[in-house]
C-alpha positions in Angstrom: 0.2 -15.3 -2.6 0.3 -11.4 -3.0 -2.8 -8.8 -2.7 -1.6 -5.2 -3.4 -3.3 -2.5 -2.2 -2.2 0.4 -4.5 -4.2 3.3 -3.1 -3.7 3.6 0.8 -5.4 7.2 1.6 -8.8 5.7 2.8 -8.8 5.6 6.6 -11.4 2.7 6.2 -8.6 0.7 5.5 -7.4 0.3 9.1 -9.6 -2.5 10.3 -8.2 -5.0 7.5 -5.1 -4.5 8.9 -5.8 -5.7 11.9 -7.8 -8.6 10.6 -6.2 -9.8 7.7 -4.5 -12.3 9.4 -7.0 -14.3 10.1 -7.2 -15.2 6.5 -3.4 -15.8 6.5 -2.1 -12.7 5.3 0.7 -10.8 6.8 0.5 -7.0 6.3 3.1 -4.7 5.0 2.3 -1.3 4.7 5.3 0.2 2.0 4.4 3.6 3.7 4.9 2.4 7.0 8.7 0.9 5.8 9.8 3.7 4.2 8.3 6.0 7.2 10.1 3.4 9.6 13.5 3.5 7.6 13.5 7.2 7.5 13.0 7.3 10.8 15.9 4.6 11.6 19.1 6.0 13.2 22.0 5.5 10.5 19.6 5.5 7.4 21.6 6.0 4.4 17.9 6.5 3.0 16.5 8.5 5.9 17.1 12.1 3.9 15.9 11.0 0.8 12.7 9.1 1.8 11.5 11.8 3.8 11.9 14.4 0.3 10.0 11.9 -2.0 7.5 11.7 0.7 7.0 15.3 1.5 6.9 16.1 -1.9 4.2 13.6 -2.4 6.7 11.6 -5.1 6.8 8.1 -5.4 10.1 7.0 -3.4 12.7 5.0 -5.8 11.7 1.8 -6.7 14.9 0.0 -5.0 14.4 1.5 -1.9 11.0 0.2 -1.3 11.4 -3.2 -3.1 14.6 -3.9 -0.9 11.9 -2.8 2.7 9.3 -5.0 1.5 11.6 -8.2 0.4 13.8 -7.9 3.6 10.2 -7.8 5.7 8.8 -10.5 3.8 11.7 -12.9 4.2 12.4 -11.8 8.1 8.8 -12.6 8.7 9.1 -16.2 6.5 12.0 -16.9 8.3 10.6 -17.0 11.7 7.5 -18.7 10.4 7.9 -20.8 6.8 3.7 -20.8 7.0 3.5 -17.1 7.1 3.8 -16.9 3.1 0.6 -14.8 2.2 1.6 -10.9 2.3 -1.1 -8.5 1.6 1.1 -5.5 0.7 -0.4 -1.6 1.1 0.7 1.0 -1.3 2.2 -0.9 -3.8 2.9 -0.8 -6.4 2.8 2.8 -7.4 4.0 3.2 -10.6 5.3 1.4 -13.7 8.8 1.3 -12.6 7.6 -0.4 -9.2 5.8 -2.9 -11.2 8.9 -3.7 -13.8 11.4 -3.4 -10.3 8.5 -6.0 -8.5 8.6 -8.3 -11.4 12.7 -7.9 -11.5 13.2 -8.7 -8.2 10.5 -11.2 -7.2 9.8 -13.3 -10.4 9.2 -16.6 -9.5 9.2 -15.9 -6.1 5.8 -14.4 -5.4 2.6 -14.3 -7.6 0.0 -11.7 -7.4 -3.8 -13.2 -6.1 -5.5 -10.0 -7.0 -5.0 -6.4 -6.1 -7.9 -4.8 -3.6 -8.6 -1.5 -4.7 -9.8 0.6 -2.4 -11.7 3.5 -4.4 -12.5 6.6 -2.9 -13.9 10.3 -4.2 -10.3 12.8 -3.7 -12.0 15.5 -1.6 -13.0 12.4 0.7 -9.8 11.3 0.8 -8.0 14.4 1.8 -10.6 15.3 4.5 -9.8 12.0 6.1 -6.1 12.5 5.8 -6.6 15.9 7.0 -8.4 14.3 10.2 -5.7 11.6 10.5 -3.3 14.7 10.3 -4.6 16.0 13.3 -2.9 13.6 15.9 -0.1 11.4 13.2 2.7 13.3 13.2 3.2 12.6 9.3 4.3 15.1 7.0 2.5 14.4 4.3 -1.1 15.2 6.0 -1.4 18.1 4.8 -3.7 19.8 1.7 -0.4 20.9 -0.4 0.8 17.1 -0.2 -2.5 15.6 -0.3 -2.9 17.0 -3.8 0.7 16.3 -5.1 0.4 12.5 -3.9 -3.6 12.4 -6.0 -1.8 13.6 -8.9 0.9 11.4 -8.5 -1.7 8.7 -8.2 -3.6 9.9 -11.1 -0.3 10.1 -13.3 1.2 7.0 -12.0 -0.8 4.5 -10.1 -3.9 4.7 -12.2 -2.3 2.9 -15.0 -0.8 0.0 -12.8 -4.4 -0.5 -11.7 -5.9 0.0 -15.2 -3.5 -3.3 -15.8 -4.6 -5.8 -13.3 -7.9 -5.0 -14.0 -7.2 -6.0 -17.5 -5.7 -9.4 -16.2 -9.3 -9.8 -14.2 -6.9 -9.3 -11.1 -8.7 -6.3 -9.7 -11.2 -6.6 -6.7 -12.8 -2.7 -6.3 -14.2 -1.9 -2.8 -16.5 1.7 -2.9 -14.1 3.3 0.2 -15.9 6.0 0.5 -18.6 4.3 2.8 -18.2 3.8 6.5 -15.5 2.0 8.0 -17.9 -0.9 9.5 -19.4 -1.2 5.2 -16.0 -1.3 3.9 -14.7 -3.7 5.8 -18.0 -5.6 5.6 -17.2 -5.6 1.7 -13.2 -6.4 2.5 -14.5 -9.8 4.6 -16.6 -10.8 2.1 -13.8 -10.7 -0.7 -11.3 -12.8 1.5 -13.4 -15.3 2.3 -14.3 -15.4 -1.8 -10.0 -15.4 -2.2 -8.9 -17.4 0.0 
């Protein structure tokens, strides 16, 4: 079982990290792999990730499909019960969907995508915050705005999709932290 979270620029988000694996979930942040890879000594993607991200670009699908398979099988291999991923930031566009759908047909089906739904100028004042003390790049205004059109132009429709399918499970992020999460338990325990 997959959930996707396709839009990871809430802050409110950090509590179901921590907690979504009491439900069973393991939780794989594509940001934090591709952050981590670049970061990696020897990265033959290092360079590259760290452009796309800057830029506020969605990094090539291979890239991030080949971090998020070789998590999820390193963390099934050490535990065959650990088979429920809930997967932050992706996908982001519709050649991470068709490159999902590629690669994992058959081996992973998609539970429903928790869409965390936030007003921009929220957003980017809570990034801006987080930017204070993260070290990331990409918290800045000029990248904020890159990665919300980006979203607009590219994730938007991927989300648009699912909730066509009836896959779609909208949380209103721009409450407090204790209300979204609040909202977040309350869907698992409806999931599963």
């Amino acid at each position: 079982q997959l959930s996707i979270l396709p839009k990871n620029l809430s802050t409110a988000v950090l509590s179901v990290h921590t907690e979504c694996a009491k439900y069973g979930y393991t939780h794989l942040s594509a940001g934090d792999l591709l952050r981590d890879e670049r970061k990696r000594p020897g990265s033959q993607y290092g360079e590259l990730i760290e452009n796309y991200i800057k830029e506020g670009e969605i990094v090539p699908v291979e890239i991030t499909i080949s971090l998020l398979k070789r998590a999820m099988d390193q963390t099934m291999a050490a535990n065959s019960q650990k088979n429920k991923f809930l997967i932050d930031g992706f996908p982001r566009n519709e050649d991470n969907l068709q490159g999902w759908n590629k690669t994992m047909d058959g081996k992973a089906d998609v539970s429903f995508v928790l869409f965390f739904d936030c007003d921009n100028e929220i957003c980017i004042g809570r990034c801006l915050e987080r930017g204070k003390s993260s070290g990331r790049s990409d918290d800045n205004r000029e990248s904020l705005e890159k990665r919300i059109h980006t979203y607009l132009q590219s994730t938007k429709p991927i989300i648009d999709l699912y909730e066509r399918m009836g896959k779609v499970r909208k949380v209103d992020a721009s409450k407090s932290v204790d209300e979204v999460f609040e909202k977040v338990v309350h869907i698992f325990d409806k999931e599963g």
